[in-house]
C-alpha positions, 0 to 999 in steps of 0.5 A, a space after each residue: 726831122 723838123 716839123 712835118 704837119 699832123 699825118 691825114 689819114 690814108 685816101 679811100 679811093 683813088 678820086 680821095 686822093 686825086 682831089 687832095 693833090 688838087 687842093 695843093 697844086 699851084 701852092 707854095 711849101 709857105 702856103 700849104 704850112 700856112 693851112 696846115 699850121 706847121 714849121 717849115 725848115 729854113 733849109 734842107 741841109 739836115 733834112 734832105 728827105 724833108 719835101 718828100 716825107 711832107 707830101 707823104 704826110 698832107 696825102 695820106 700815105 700810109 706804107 711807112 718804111 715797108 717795102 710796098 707802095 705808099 698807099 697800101 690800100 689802093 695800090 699806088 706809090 707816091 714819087 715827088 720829082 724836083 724839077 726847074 722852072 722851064 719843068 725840066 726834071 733836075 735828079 734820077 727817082 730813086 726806088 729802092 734798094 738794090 739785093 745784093 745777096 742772092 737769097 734776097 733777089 726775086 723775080 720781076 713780078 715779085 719784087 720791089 720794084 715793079 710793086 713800086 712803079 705799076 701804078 704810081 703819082 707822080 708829084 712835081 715840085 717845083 724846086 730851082 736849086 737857088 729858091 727858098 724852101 718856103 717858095 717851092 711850089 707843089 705842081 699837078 699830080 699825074 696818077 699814071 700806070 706803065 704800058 706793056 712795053 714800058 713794064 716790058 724794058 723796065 723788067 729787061 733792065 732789072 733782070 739784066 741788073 740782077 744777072 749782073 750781081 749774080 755772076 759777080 760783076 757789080 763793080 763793073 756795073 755803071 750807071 750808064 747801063 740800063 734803059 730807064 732803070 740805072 743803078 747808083 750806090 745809096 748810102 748814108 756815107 762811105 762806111 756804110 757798106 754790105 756785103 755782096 759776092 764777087 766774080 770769084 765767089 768770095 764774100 766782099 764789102 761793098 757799098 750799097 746800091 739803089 735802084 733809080 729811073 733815069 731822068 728822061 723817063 720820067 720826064 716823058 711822063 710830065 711831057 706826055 701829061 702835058 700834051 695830053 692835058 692841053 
């Protein structure tokens, strides 16, 4: 991973946190390396997660690579969301990764994902495939917790995605299904693979899956913002 500037320590309040996203709002990728006295790459070819792992480092997140929300003492996840200059969300949020083996799968209210996505900041970065690193542009977070009927079809996705490994049918599970969360393989190349049971019963290799929200659900979430900060 190339430079990433000195990690701050984790935000003792959620006002802590709300105030150093606003002192990055509106500034370049150049700017923000300008004030914290660090490299940028001059590309993202070898370091994909680079933007992501910088927001993690000027914001204090503190979770690392635990399966728990970034800031572990508020409780809050952090999720960088590349969009287009019109503001229009480019790529599915990736949460976390998919339990293939049943000794590994919980319950909605004890998993990964509903851990992740009851509270959340959302950080837009203005990211055009064709704009330099150094110009990408850190946008207006928006700290923002799921109504009631949100958690209540992100739980009918995930117990109807977790229904499906059980009875053997990940190969037949596409990303088309699923309201807001989809599932997507995650894996470093095609080698990679796991193991997950099949509709037999018999152990198979298989590559890993993700678990994504697809970009329309996030994008109701800037537009909401936008409507209600205007």
């Amino acid at each position: 991973m190339t430079d990433l500037p000195q990690r701050i320590h984790p935000p003792s309040s959620e006002a802590e946190l709300l105030q150093r996203c606003q002192l990055f709002a509106g500034l370049q990728l150049k700017q923000i390396a300008q004030m914290l006295s660090f490299t940028l790459p001059e590309n993202l070819k070898r370091d994909k997660g680079y933007v992501g792992q910088l927001a993690e480092h000027i914001l204090g997140a503190n979770a690392g690579n635990l399966a728990q929300p970034d800031f572990v003492a508020l409780d809050i996840e952090l999720k960088t969301i590349p969009i287009n200059s019109q503001g229009k969300v480019m790529e599915s949020t990736y949460i976390s990764m998919v339990p293939l083996s049943h000794e590994k799968q919980c319950s909605w209210r004890e998993s990964v994902v509903y851990a992740k996505l009851k509270r959340v900041l959302w950080l837009p970065i203005e990211s055009e495939r064709t704009m330099p690193l150094s110009k990408r542009r850190f946008g207006q977070a928006i700290l923002w917790q799921p109504a009631e009927p949100i958690l209540n079809a992100l739980q009918a996705d995930y117990d109807y995605i977790l229904e499906k490994i059980v009875v053997g049918e990940l190969q037949s599970l596409s990303a088309s299904e699923g309201k807001y969360l989809q599932v997507r393989p995650k894996a470093a190349n095609r080698q990679a693979l796991t193991e997950t049971v099949n509709a037999d019963g018999e152990v198979v290799k298989t590559l890993p899956r993700g678990f994504y929200l697809r970009p329309a659900f996030t994008q109701a979430i800037i537009d909401d913002w936008r409507q209600n900060a205007y």
